[in-house]
N, C-alpha and C positions, 0 to 999 in steps of 0.2 A: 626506747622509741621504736615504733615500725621501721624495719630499712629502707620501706617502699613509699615512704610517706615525702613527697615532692612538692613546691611552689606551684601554685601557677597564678599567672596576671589576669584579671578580668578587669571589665568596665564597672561593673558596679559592684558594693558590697552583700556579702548575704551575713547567713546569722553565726558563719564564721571567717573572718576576714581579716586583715589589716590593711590599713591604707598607705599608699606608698605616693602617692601625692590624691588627696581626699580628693573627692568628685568627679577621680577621673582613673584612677588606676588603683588595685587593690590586689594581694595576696591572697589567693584562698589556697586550700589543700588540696592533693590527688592523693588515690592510691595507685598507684603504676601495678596494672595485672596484666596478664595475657592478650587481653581482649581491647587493652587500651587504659589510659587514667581514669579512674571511677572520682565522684565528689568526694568528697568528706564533710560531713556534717557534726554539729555537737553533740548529735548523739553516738554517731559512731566514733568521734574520739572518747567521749566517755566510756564507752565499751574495749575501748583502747587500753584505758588505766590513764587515759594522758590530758592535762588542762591545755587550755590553748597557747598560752605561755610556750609551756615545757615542747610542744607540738611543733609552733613556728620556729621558736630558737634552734630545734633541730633541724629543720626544714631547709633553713637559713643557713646553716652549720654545712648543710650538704650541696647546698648551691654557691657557699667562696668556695668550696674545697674541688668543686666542676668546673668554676667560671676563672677564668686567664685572659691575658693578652692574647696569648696563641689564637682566641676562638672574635678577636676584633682584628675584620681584616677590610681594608681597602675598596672602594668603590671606584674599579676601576678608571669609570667616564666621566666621574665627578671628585677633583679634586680636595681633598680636606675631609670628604664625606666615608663615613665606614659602616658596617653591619658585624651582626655579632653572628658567629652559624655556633649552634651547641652541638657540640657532641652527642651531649647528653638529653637531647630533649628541651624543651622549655625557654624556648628563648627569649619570649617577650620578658618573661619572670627575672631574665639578668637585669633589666632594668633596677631592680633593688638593693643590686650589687656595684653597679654599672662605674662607679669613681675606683672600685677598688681593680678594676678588672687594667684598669690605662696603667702605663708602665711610671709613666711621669702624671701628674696633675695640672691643667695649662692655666693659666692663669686668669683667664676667661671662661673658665668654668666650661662647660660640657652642655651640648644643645643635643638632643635624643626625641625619639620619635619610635611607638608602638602602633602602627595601624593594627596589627593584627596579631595570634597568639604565638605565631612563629617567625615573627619580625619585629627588630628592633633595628632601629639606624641610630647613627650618632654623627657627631662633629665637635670635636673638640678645638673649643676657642683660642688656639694659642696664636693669632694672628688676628687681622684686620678681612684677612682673604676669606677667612670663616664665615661672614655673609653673605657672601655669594652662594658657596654651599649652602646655606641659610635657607633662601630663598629654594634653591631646588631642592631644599629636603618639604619644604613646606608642599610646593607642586607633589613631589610624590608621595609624602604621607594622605594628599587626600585620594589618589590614585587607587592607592594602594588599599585605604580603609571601606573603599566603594563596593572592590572586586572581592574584599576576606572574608572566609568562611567563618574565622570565628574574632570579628570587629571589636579592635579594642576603645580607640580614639584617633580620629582626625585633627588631634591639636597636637604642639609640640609643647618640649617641657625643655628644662635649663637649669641646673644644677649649677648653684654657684660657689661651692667646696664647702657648704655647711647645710644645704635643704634643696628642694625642687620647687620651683616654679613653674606657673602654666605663663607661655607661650600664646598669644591666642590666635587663630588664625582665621578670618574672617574670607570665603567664600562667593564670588557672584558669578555673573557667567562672564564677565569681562574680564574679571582681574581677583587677584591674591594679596591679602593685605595682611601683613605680620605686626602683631602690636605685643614685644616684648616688654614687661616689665621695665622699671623706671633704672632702676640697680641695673639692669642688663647695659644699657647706656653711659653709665657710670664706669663699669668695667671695662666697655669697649675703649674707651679714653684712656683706661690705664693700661690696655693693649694695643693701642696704636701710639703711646708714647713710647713704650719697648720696642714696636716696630723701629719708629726712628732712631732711637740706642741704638739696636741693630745696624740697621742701615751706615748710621753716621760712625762705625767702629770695622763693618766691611770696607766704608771707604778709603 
């Protein structure tokens, strides 16, 4: 495989792609050169020697072996809430990584957000307090997808330890309305029973 052959996240698919939650976020390729990431198209992996299979698998291969903990850190002003910074380039693209990147898995699954190609936020549900983050990741994810040069999506998405879901996030000029999935509500009840476990075992 090329060494230089990298993820990146886009909004929509083209006619080399994979979807990482359909209709809304999608893997395509770069070449990392001097001058910056070049596309990759089917013809130029062809010219490769490589099928899109064999292409992404490695692509994938070089983005667990970049992305860590180390590079999920803290949101200072907002509790519960994190960003991923890469090292390596390519951030919004951890998103396809993003469950393997957290040290533990919460048990509320993982609330994430891509406005744009060099940002990803997250909040992992392991509490009830994770709503509130919630909410302010919703206010800056549209903040953020307004001002990005290169815009991925203004909705949020929620991983619930086996797939992504969209988040939807509905917009006016008065107010911000989150309408997560039905299963997201389902979970939250089985994290606010541990809450009180918790609670009722500190007492």
């Amino acid at each position: 495989m090329a060494p230089n052959l990298r993820p990146q996240l886009a909004s929509h698919p083209t006619d080399l792609s994979m979807a990482v939650i359909p209709d809304h976020a999608y893997l395509t390729l770069v070449v990392d050169t001097h001058d910056g990431p070049v596309d990759v198209d089917s013809s130029m992996l062809q010219s490769l020697g490589l099928s899109p299979a064999t292409a992404f698998d490695g692509a994938l291969e070089w983005l667990r072996d970049q992305a860590g903990p180390e590079e999920v850190l803290p949101v200072d002003t907002v509790p519960g809430m994190s960003f991923v910074q890469a090292a390596a380039g390519q951030t919004a693209s951890r998103l396809a990584v993003l469950p393997s990147m957290l040290e533990s898995p919460p048990l509320g699954g993982i609330l994430a957000a891509v406005p744009s190609g060099n940002q990803l936020l997250c909040v992992p549900v392991d509490s009830v307090g994770a709503v509130q983050a919630l909410r302010v990741l919703a206010g800056a994810v549209g903040t953020a997808y307004e001002h990005a040069t290169h815009p991925i999506s203004d909705q949020l998405f929620w991983y619930d330890g086996a797939a992504w879901w969209v988040v939807h996030v509905d917009r006016s000029e008065a107010d911000i309305t989150v309408l997560p999935p039905h299963s997201f509500f389902e979970r939250m009840r089985q994290v606010a029973s541990m809450d009180l476990v918790r609670v009722a075992g500190e007492a």
